[in-house]
N, C-alpha and C positions, 0 to 999 in steps of 0.2 A: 504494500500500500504506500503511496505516496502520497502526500500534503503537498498544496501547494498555498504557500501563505500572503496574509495580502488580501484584496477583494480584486473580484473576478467581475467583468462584465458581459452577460450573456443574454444574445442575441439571434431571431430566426433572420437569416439571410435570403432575401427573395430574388432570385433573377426570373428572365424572362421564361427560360426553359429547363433551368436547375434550382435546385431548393438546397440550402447548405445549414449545416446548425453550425453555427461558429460561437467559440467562446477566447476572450480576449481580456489579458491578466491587465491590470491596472494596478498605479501604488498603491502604496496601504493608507494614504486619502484619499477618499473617491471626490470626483468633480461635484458630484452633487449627494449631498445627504441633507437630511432633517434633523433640526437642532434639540437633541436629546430634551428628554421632559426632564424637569425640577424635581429635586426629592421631596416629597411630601410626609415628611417624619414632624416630630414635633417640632424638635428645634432646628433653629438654623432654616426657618422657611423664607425663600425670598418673593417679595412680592413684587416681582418685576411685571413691566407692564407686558400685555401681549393683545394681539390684531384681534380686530370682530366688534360689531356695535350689535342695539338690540331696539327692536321698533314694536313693542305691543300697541296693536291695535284695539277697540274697545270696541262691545257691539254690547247686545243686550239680547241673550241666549238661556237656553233651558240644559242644565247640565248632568250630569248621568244618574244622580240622585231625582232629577225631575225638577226640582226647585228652580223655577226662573229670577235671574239677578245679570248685572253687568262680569261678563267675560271678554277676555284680553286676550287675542294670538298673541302670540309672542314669534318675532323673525328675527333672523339675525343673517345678517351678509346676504339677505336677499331672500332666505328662505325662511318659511312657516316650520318650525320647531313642536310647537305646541296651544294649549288654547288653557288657560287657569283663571280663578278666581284670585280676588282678592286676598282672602283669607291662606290662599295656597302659598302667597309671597311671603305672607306673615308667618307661616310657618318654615319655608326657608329661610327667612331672614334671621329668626332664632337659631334654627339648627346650624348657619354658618358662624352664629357667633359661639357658639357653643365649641366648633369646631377651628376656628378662627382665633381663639381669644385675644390674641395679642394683636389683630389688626381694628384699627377702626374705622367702622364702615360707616356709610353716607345713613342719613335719616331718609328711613323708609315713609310715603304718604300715614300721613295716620289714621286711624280706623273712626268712621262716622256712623252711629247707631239709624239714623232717618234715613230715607231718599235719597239721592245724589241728585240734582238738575244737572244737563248736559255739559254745563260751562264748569258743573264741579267731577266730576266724569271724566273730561278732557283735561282735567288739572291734575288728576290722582293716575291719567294714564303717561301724561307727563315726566309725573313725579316717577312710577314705575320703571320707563324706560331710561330715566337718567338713572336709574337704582342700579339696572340691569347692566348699563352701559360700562358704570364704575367697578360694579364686582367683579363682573365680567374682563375686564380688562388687566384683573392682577391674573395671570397666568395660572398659577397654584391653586387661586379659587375656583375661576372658572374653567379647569380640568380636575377637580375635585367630583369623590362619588358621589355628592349630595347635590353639585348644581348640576351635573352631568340628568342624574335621576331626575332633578327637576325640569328638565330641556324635555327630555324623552318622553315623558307624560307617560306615565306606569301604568301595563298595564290591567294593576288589582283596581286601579278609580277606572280604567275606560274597558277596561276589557277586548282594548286591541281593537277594535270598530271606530273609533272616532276618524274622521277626515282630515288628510292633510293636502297640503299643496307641495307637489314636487317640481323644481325648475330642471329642465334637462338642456345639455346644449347641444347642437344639432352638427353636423360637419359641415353646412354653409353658413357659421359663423352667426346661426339665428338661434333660439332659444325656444322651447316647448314648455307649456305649466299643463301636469295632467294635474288631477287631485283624482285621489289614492285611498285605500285604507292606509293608516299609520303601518298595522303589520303584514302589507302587502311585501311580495316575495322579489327578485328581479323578475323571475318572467312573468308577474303580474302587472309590473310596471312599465319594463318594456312592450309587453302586450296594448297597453293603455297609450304609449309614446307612441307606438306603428300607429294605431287607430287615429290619433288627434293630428298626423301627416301624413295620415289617407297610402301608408305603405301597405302591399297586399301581401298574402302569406307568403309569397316564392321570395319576393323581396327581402322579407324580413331575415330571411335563413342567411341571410349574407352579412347583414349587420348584430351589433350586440351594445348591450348596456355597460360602462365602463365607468371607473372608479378613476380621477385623478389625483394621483399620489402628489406629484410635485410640477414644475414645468416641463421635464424630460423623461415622465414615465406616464404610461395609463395603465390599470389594470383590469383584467375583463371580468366583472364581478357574477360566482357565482352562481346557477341557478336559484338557489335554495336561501340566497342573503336575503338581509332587508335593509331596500337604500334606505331608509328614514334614518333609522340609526346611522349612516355615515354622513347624514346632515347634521345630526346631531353632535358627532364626535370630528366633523370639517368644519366649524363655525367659525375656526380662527385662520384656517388656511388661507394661504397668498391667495389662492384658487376666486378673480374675482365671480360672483352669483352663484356658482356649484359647483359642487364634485364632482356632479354627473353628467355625461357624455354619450350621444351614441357616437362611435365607429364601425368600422370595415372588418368583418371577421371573417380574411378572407387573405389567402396566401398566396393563391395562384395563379397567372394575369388571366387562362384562358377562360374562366368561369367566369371575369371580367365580361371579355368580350362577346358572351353570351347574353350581357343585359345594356348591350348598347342602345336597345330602342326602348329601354326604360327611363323614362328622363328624370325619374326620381333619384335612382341608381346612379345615371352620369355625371347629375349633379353633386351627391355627396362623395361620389367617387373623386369628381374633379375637384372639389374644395379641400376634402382632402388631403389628396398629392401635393396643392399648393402650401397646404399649412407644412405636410412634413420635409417640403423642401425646404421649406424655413427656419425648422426646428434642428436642420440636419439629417434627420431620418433617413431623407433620398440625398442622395449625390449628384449636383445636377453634373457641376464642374463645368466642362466648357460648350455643354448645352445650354447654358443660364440666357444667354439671350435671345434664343431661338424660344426656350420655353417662356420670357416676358411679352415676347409678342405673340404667343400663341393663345397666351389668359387673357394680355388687352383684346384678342380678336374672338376670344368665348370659346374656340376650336378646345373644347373636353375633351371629344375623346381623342385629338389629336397629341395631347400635352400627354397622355396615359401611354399611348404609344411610344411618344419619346421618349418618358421615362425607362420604358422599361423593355428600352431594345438595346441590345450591346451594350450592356453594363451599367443599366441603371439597375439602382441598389437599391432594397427595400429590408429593414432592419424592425427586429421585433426586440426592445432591448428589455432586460430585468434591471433590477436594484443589483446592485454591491452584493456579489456572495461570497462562498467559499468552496474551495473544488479539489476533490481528491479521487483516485483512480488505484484501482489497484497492481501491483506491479511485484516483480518476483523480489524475495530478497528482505531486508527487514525496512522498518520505517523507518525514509529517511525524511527530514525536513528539509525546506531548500529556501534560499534567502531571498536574494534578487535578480537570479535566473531566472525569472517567469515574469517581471515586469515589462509588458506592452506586450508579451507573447500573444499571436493567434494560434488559435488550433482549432483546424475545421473538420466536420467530421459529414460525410456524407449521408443524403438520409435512405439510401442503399445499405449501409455500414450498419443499420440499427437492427440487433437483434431483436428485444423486450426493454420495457420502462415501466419505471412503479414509484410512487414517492414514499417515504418515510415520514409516518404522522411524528412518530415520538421523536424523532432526530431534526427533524425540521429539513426533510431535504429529499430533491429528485434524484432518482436515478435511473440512469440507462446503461445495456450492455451495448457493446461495439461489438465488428469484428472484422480485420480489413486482411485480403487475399486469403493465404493458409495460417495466417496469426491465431493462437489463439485469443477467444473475447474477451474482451476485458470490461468490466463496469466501472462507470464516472459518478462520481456523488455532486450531487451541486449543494449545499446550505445555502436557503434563500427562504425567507418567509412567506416566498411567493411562490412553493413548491408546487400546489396544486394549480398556478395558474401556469406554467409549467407543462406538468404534464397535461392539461386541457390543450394547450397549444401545439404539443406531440400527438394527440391524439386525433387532432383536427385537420394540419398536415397530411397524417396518412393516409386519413378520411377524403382527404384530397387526390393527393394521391394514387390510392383506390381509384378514384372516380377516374382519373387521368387515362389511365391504363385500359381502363373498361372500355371511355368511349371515344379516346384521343381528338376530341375538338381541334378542327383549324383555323389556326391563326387567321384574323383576319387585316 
């Protein structure tokens, strides 16, 4: 067995007529990471400021007990979190100071036994939102289990039925709001996104619901997840209006060119391409100005074409992992041999793949000419997305072989 130490960046490589799984050693800083959370122990808590405001809006609603009174969504960065009472803030605001003691917090609206008229209504939703704004904004608190539970609206009061509003971003750079059950699933929600952009079922099998990690990664969430909870737990991300995204779930160009006279398809196919040439993603290099004048003149599926004829690059990258391989002989470590290394591995080469729930990590056997196989570990917290991505390839693949479509 061998270690390779360091983080690793891995990547599906798409060409026009070959598919390559490449992984590519990087230092032991990676270009991009997320700035570790704060310790949350007693002592020693910093209450540094962190991103995210909060807009409760005020209506006048019937709540799960039945009792009609003034309730408040509560948004933040764009998105609907949740829907509480009064009384519900006043109970947070206790249990942070409880948990808080040594910080002190802004003066919560105070509590009025009579009616509210609207002018006092709009004064105490105010007050709420400047509340939420402040606590929210020390980092330590508002990633604490108690404001986190109170974002999330639990479901022993709603029993998981109350409605939310979901923001999704679209690949032409436009934005969809379904509204959802709170503990709707992904395919319930992307279900709900296809329907509200009139995409039809063949369509939909190409695209997928996606989680944005940072600026330089997406991750393809799940069937079985529930976005609301990653609204809940992205409130503070750079990410502006949402974490959620559809994209292209889709590796192969020729199954492209099979929905060239879907104009739904060409369009997010073509926005796209545009966006990942700009992120890096594709390599236009010395197409770059053949392909500016192909987007000022709308030519989509022209621009798709040039990307991805004679070495346009299409990359499916992971986060920062770790990657180890088995090898004859005992375990050695290795230092700074592996930095900028690629090693590509063909997807002919792949014997079996499986991930590792308890190790946190994918793995696959190889085996190239009369070699014997060898299996690669990757550690990556994104191991199942991973293997979902291995399994889709070959699913492609598969198809490839069966029905060999001509380029068009």
């Amino acid at each position: 067995m061998q270690i390779v130490k360091g983080l690793e960046s891995c990547y599906f490589q798409r060409l026009p007529l070959v598919l390559v799984f490449t992984l590519t050693s990087l230092p032991a800083d990676p270009p991009f990471s997320l700035p570790p959370l704060q310790e949350r122990g007693e002592r020693g808590r910093g209450y540094a400021q962190a991103g995210g405001g909060s807009d409760p809006s005020g209506r006048e609603g019937t709540g799960p007990d039945g009792v009609v009174g003034a309730v408040y969504n509560v948004y933040m960065a764009g998105r609907q979190l949740c829907s509480k009472r009064y009384r519900e803030f006043a109970i947070l605001h206790q249990n942070l100071k409880r948990e808080f003691a040594n910080f002190t917090f802004p003066r919560l609206p105070g509590k009025w036994p009579f009616s509210l008229s609207e002018q006092q209504l709009d004064a105490r939703r105010r007050g709420l939102e400047e509340y939420l704004e402040k606590v929210c904004s020390i980092r330590v608190i508002g990633e604490s289990d108690i404001m986190q539970e109170f974002l999330s609206e639990s479901d022993e009061n709603y029993n998981g039925v109350s409605d939310v509003e979901l923001r999704v971003a679209l690949p032409d750079i436009t934005t969809v709001t379904v509204r959802v059950k709170k503990n709707s699933t992904t395919d319930q929600v992307y279900q709900a996104v296809a329907a509200k952009v009139g995409m039809d079922s063949t369509t939909a099998n190409y695209f997928a619901l996606f989680e944005v990690i940072n600026h330089s990664f997406v991750r393809k969430l799940a069937p079985n997840e529930f976005p609301h909870k990653l609204y809940v737990q992205n409130y503070t991300s750079a990410v502006p209006g949402t974490c959620l995204t559809i994209r292209k779930w889709l590796f192969t160009t020729e199954e492209e060119v099979l929905l060239n006279d879907n104009d739904l398809a060409v369009t997010y196919f073509f926005h796209q391409a545009v966006d990942d040439v700009k992120k890096g993603y594709i390599k236009a290099e010395e197409k770059s100005y053949q392909l500016q004048k192909l987007c000022e003149q709308r030519k989509m599926v022209m621009v798709r074409g040039v990307l991805f004829s004679d070495g346009g690059l299409r990359k499916k990258e992971a986060s920062g992992c770790k990657v180890s391989w088995r090898h004859k002989g005992p375990l050695l470590p290795t230092c700074n041999n592996y930095k900028n290394q690629v090693i590509a591995f063909e997807w002919d080469e792949m014997q079996r793949w499986d991930t590792d729930e308890e190790g946190m990590a994918f793995c696959f056997e190889y085996a190239r000419g009369e070699k014997k196989p060898r299996w690669v570990k990757i550690f990556t917290p994104y191991f199942n997305y991973m293997h979902e991505c291995f399994e889709r390839v070959f699913c492609e693949l598969k198809w490839r072989k069966e029905y060999k479509p001509t380029l068009i």
